[in-house]
Kinemage of the C-alpha trace (Angstrom):
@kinemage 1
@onewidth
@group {chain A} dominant
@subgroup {mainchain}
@vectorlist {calphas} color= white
{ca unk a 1} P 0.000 0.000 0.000
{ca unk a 2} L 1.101 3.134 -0.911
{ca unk a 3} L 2.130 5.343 2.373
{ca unk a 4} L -0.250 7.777 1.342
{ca unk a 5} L -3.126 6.243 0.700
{ca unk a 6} L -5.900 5.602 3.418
{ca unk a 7} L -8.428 2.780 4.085
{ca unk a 8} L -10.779 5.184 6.150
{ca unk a 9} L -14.167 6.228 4.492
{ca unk a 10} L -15.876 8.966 5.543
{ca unk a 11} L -19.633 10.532 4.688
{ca unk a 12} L -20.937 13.757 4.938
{ca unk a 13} L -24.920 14.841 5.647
{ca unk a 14} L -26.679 18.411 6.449
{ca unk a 15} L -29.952 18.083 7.815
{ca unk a 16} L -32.783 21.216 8.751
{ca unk a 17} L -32.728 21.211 12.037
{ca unk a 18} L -36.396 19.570 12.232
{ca unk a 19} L -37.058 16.697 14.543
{ca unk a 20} L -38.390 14.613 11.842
{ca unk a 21} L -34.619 14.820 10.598
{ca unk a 22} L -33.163 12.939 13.440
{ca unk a 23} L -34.690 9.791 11.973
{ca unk a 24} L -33.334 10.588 8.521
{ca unk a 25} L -29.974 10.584 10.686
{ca unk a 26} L -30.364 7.352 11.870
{ca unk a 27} L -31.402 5.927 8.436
{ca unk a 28} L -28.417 7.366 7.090
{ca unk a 29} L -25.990 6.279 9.800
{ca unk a 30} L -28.039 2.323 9.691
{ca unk a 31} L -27.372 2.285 5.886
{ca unk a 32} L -23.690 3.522 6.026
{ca unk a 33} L -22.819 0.545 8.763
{ca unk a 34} L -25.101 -2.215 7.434
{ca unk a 35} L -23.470 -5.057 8.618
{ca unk a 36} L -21.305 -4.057 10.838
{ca unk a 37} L -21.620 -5.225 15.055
{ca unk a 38} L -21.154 -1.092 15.536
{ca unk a 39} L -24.374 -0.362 13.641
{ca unk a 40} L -26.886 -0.293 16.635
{ca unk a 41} L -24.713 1.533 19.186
{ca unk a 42} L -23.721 4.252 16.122
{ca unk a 43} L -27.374 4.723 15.439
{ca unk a 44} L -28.350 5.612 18.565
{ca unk a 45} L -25.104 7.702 19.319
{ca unk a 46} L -26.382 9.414 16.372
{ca unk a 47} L -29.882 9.842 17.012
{ca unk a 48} L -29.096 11.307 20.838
{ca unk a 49} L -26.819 13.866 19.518
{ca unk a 50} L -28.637 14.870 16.707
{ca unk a 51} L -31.315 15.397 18.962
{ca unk a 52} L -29.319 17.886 21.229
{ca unk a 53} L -28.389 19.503 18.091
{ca unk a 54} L -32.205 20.595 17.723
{ca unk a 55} L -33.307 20.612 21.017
{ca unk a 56} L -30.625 22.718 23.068
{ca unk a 57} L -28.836 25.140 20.050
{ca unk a 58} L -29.403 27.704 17.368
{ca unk a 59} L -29.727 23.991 14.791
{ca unk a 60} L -33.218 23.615 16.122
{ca unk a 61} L -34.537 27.608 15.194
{ca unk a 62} L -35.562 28.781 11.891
{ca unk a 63} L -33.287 27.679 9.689
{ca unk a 64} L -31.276 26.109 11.427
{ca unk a 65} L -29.331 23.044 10.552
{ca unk a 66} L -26.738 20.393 11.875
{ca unk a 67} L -23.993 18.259 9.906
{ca unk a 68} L -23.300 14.997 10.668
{ca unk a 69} L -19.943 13.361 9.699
{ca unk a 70} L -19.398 9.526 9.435
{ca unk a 71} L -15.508 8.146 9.097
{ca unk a 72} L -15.253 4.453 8.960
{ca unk a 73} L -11.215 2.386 9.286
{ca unk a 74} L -10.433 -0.939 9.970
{ca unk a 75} L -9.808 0.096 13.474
{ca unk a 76} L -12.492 2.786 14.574
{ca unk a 77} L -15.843 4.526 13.567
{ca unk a 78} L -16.179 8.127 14.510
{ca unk a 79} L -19.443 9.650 14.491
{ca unk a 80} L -19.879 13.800 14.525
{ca unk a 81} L -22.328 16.165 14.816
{ca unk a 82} L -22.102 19.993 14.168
{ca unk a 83} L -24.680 22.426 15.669
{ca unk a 84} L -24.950 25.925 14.783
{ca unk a 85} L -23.975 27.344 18.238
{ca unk a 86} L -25.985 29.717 19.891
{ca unk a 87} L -25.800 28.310 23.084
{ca unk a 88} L -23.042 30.079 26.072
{ca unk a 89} L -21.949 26.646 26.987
{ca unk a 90} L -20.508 23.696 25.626
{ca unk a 91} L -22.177 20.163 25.450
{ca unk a 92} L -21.270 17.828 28.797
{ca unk a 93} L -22.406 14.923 30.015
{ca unk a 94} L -24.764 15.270 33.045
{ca unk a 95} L -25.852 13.282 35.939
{ca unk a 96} L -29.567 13.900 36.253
{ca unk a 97} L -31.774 13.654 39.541
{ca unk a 98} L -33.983 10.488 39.066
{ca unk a 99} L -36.893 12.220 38.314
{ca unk a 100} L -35.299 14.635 35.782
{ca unk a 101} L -36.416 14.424 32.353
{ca unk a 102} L -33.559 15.700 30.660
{ca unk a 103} L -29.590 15.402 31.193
{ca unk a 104} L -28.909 11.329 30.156
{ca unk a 105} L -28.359 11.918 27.048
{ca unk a 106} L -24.875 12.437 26.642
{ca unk a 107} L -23.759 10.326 29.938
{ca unk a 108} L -25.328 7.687 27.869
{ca unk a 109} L -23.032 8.626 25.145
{ca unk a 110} L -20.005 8.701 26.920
{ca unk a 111} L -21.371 4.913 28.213
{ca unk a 112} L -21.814 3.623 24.856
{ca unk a 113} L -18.488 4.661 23.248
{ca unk a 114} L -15.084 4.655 23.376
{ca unk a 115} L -14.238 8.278 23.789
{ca unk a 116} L -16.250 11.499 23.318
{ca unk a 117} L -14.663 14.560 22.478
{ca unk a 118} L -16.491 18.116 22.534
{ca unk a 119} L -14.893 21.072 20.250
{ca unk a 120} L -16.265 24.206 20.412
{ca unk a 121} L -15.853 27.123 18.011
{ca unk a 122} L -17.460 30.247 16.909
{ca unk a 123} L -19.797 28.534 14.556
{ca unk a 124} L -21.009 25.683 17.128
{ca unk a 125} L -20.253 22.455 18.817
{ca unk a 126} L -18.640 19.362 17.306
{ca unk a 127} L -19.276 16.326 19.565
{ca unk a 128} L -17.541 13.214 18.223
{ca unk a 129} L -18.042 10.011 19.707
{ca unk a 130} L -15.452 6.975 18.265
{ca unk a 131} L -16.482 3.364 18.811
{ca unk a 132} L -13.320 1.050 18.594
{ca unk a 133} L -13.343 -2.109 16.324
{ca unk a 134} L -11.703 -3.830 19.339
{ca unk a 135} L -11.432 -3.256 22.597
{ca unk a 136} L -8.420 -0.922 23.523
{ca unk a 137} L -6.127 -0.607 26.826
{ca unk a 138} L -8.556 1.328 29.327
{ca unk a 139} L -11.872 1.264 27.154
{ca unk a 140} L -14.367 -1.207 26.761
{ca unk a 141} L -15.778 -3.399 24.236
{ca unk a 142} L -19.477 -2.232 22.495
């Protein structure tokens, strides 16, 4: 193999931000990984964050939208959403009272994969969650 040439795959998708579109997301991200053991945990890392992206950022206003970004390798599938800001603080995983009904969302996230990162920049939030192939030295198999 040539030393610059790479096995990863990634995808690209912009969706409205309109809650009907968080299905399309996980249609999208169930097609993408048909067949693989990652597919179910991906789709609903996928569905929970796009979800946030509406519900809790500028995404979910009039005209609003959110970008979801899919990279696939032989050793890892990363999973981002963009928001379109609009918010004074950065997406973080919670722990709710027991009779909350919001705040699990992203704890269940963080549960669910590998490593989640957060970026933040003047156009919104990037939350990326990777789900390893195998199970690596201090994470945890899906």
């Amino acid at each position: 193999m040539h030393e610059y040439t790479s096995t990863a795959r990634v995808w690209g998708l912009t969706c409205p931000g309109f809650p009907e579109e968080v299905s399309r997301a996980r249609r999208w991200t169930r097609d993408i990984l048909r067949g693989s053991p990652l597919a179910e945990d991906a789709e609903l890392i996928v569905s929970e964050l796009s979800a946030n992206a509406i519900l809790h950022t500028a995404s979910g206003q009039q005209s609003g939208s959110f970008h979801l970004a899919l990279a696939v390798s032989s050793q890892v599938v990363a999973l981002s959403v963009t928001d379109d800001g609009g918010t004074g603080t950065a997406p973080k995983a919670e722990h709710a009272d027991q009779e909350a009904t919001h705040g699990r969302g992203l704890g269940m996230v963080s549960a669910i994969a590998h490593r989640v990162l957060v970026h933040d920049s003047q156009a919104g939030h990037t939350v990326t969650a990777e789900l390893f192939t195998s199970a690596r030295p201090g994470g945890h198999p899906c």
